[in-house]
N, C-alpha and C positions, 0 to 999 in steps of 0.2 A: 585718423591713423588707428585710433584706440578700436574703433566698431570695425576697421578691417579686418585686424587680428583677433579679433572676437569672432566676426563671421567666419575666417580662415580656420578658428581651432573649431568651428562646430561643423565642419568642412569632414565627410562620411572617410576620405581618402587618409584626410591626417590624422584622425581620432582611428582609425584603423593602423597607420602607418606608427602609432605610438603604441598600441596597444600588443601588437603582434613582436615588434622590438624590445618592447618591456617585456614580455613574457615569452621571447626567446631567452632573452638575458636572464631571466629569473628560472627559468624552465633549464638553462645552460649548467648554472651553477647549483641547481637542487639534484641533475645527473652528475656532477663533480660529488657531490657528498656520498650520494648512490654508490659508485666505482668506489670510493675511499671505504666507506664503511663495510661494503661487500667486501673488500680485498682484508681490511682488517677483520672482521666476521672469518672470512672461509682461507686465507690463505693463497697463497701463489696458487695450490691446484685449485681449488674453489672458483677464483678472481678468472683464471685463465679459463675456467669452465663458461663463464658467464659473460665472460668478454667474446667467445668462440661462438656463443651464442648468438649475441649480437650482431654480431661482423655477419652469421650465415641469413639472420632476419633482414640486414638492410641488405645486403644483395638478392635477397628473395623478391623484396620489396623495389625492387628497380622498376615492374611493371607498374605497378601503384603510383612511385613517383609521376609514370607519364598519365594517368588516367586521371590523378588531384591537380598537375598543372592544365591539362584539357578542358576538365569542369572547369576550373577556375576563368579561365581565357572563355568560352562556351557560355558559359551563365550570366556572366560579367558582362558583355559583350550585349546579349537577347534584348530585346527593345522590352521582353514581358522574362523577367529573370527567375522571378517564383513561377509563374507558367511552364517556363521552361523547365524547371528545377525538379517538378512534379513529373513531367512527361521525360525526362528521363530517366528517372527513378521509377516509374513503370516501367519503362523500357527493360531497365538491369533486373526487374523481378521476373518481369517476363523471360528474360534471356535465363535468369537463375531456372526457374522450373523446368524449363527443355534441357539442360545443360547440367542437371543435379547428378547426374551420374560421372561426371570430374570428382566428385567427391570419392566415392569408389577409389580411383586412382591414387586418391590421397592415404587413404584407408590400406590398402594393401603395401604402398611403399614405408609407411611409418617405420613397417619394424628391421628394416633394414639402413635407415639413416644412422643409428648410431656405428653400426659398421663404416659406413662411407664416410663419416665425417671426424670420428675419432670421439663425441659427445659418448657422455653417458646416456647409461637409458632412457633417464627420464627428465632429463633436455631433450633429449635425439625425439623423446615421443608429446612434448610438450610443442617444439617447434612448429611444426604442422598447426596446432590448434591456432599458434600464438600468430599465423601465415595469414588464417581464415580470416580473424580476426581482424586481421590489419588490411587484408584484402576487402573486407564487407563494408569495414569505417574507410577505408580511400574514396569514397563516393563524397559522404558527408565531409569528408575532410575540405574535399573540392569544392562541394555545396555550399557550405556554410561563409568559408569566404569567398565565393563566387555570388551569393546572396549578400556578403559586405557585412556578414552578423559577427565580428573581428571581435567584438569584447567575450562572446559565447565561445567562440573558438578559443580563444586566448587565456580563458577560466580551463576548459576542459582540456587544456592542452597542459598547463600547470597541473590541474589536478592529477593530470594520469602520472604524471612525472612521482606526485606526492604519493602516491598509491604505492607505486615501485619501493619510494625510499621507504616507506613504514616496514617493507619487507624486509629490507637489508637493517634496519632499526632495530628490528627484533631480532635477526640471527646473531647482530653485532654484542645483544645483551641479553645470549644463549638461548632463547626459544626459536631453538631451530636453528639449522643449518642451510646448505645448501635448496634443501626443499622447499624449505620458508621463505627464498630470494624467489623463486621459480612460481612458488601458486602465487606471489604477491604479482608478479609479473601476467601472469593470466587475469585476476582480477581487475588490473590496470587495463587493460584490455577490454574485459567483458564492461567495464563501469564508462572509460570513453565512449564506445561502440554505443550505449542506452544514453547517454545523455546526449551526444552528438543525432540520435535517433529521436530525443523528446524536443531537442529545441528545432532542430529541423518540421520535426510534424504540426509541432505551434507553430513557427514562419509561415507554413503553405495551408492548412488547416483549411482557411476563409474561403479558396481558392477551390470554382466548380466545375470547370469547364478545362481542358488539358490542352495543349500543342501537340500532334501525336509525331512523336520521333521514327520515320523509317531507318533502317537498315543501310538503306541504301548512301542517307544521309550520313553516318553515322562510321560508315566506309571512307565516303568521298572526306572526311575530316583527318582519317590515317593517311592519305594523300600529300599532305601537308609537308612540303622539304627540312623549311625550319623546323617544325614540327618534330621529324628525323633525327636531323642534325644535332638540337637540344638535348633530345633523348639520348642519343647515342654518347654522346661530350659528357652529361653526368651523370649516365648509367655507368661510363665507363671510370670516371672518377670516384663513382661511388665504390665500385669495383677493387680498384686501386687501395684506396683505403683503409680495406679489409681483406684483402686476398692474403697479404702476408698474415696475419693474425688465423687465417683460418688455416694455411698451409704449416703454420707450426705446432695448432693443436695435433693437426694430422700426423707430423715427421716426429716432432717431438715428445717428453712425458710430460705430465700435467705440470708439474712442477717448474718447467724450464718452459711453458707455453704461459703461465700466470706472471714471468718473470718477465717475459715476451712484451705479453701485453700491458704492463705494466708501465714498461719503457714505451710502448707505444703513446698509451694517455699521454703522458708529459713530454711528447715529442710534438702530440697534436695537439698543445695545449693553446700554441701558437695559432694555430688555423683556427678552431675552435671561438676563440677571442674576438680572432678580426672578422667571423664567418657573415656578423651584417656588414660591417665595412665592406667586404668584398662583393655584397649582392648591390650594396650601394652603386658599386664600382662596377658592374654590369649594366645595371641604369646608366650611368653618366655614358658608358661609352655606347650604349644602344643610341642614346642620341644624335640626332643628325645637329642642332642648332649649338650644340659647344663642340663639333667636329676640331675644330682647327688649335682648341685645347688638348685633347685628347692624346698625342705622344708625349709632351709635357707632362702630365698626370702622370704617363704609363711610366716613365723616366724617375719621379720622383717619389711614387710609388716605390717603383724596383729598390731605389734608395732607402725608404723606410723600413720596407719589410728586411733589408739587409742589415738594417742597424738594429732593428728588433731581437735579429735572430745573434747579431755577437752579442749583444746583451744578454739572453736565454743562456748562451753558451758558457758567458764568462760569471753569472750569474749560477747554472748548474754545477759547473766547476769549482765554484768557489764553498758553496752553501749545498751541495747534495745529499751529504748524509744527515746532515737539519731537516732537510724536506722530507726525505724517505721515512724519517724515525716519526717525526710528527702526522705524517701521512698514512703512512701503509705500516708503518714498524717494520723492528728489525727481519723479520722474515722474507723482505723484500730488499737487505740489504745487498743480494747478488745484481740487483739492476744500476745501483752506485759505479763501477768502471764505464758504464755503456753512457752516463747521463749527457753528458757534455756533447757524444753524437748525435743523441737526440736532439736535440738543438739545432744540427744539423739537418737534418732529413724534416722537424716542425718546419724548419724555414724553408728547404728546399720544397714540400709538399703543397704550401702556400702559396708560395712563388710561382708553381706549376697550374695550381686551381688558378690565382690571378691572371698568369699569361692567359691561362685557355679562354678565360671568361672573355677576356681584352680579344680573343680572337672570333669566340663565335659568336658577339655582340657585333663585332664587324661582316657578319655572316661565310665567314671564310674557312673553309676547308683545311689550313691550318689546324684549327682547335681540334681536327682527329687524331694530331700529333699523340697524344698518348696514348690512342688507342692502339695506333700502327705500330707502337713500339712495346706494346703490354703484351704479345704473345712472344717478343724476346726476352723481356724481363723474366715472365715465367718460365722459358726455358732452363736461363741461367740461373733463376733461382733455384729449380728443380734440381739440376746437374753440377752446382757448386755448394750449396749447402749442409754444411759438413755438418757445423757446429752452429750455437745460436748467434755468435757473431755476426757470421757469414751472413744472413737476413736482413742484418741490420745495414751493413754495409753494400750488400746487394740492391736493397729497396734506398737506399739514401745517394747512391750513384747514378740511381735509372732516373732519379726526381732532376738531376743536376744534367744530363744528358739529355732529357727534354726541353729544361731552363736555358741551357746553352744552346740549344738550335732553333728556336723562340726568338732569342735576343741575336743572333748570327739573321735570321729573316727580318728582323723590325730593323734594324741597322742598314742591315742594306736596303731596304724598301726606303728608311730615310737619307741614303745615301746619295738613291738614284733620283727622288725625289728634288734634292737641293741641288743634283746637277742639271735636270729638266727645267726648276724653279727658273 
């Protein structure tokens, strides 16, 4: 028994599988200090600045998410994975040098993003660099664990986090302001991208002879339905996410956009927490061999995160202005009435991420539920958003309006079922 569990833990999957959850977790809560220190550093417009940033980087970033899960699935997969790993990292240089004139395009549209998006100037001109960046490392990102090198990825994934917070560190104890969060955030960036670049070129270094990747092949992999489907499910959650936070820097003044997302953090503080639970919960239900577990789970599930989220709630309500003062400080005491819905909408948002997962691990057409219904929510958010309540209440009834016609389909699907049975 003893030398099973010894083979098991020197087992590339587990020593990965630990490594990658440790330093989400640790990587998790070193971004919680980030947000806290920034918002106390720069204030409700500042925090709101930075937050607007964000939310416009990870929607930027939706195409990257499918290009690191691709590698990953693609390299993982290769009978020859560092072979592989090489020829296609030719590939993308090669396709970079025909294709360098996209950059042009970047180049002329800069000085007009901060018009579009309500950013200051120099977020709005930062953005773009911070896009490239994160567009050039989604390769390596995919590489690295698609080559299973989990402890390298999981160092440089922590570090970049640590880069970001020295920035907000320093503005929090006055060298620097806002500008100080922002190069620190570029740095974070240029230092991941070189390292994620030196351990990669050690990995394949040895390595003389290439697989050459066509085009052709490379097409026929965009092909892929699941493939789609994936993409589409949390590109569009990712979406969701952040769309309100960006539609408030836009509507609203800076001030009432940092108070915004403020109340956002401690609403997703919920999702956030359980975010590997939940990937866990993706696995279990992709499986075919605990099939006949799997509504059970999803049942008792649904019951956890709802005792979670009274808890949050009645926990907010009770203790908010403790949290706020210790947190963010008084300047952020305008987000105290709103806390308690937040709790709300944390729960409701994870409820929603859970269902969809539970749907499109069953590969079902279902999990585009929130997509179908994300061009009504922006409607009505567009057309009823007076004041900043209205946001909050808008976006915390569109989460409960998916969650009910979710569980209205899994009911009856188990309904029809035990009468068939």
């Amino acid at each position: 028994m003893k030398s099973k569990l010894i083979n098991l833990s020197k087992n590339t999957f587990i020593q990965g599988g630990f490594f990658l959850t440790a330093s989400s977790f640790f990587a998790g809560f070193l971004n919680y200090l980030f947000n806290i220190f920034t918002a106390r550093a720069l204030g409700p417009e500042g925090y709101g600045e930075i937050a607007a940033l964000f939310s416009y980087m990870v929607v930027l970033s939706i195409p990257m998410g499918t290009i690191t899960s691709l590698l990953i699935q693609k390299i993982g997969s290769a009978e020859d994975p560092s072979e592989y790993a090489i020829a296609v990292h030719l590939w993308i240089l090669n396709k970079s040098k025909k294709w360098w004139f996209l950059l042009l395009g970047i180049v002329i549209a800069t000085p007009f993003i901060p018009a579009l998006t309500n950013l200051t100037p120099l977020s709005g001109y930062i953005l773009p660099v911070i896009m490239v960046l994160s567009f050039a490392g989604s390769y390596y990102t995919g590489a690295l664990q698609g080559l299973h090198i989990f402890l390298w990825f999981a160092l440089i994934s922590i570090g970049s986090v640590a880069l970001k917070l020295v920035g907000s560190l320093l503005a929090i104890n006055g060298f620097g302001g806002l500008e100080m969060v922002l190069i620190f955030l570029v740095v974070s960036g240029v230092a991941s991208l070189l390292m994620s670049h030196i351990v990669f070129v050690r990995q394949i270094k040895k390595k003389g002879d290439t697989t050459i990747i066509k085009s052709k092949r490379i097409r026929d992999i965009f092909k892929d339905r699941q493939l789609w489907l994936t993409t589409g499910v949390t590109g569009a959650l990712a979406l969701i996410n952040n769309v309100d936070i960006m539609f408030v820097k836009k509507v609203f003044d800076a001030e009432q956009a940092g108070i915004y997302s403020s109340w956002s953090l401690f609403a997703k503080i919920i999702f956030y927490v359980l975010g590997p639970i939940l990937t866990m919960a993706f696995i279990f239900f992709s499986s075919k061999k605990h099939e006949i577990k799997h509504q059970i789970v999803f049942i008792a599930s649904f019951i956890f995160l709802a005792a979670i989220g009274v808890i949050a709630n009645l926990g907010y309500g009770a203790f908010g202005r403790q949290i706020i003062d210790n947190l963010f400080g008084e300047k952020f005491w305008g987000v105290i009435p709103y806390l308690e819905w937040a709790a709300y909408f944390g729960t409701g948002y994870t409820m929603m991420t859970f269902m969809t997962f539970y749907y499109l691990a069953k590969k079902s057409k279902l999990s585009l539920l929130p997509i179908a219904l994300f061009p009504v929510y922006l409607v009505i958010l567009l057309l009823f958003s007076k004041i900043l309540p209205d946001v909050m209440y808008i976006s915390t009834i569109y989460t409960f309006v998916v969650i009910t016609i979710f569980l209205l389909v899994f009911f009856k699907d188990r309904l029809l079922f035990l009468i068939h049975s």
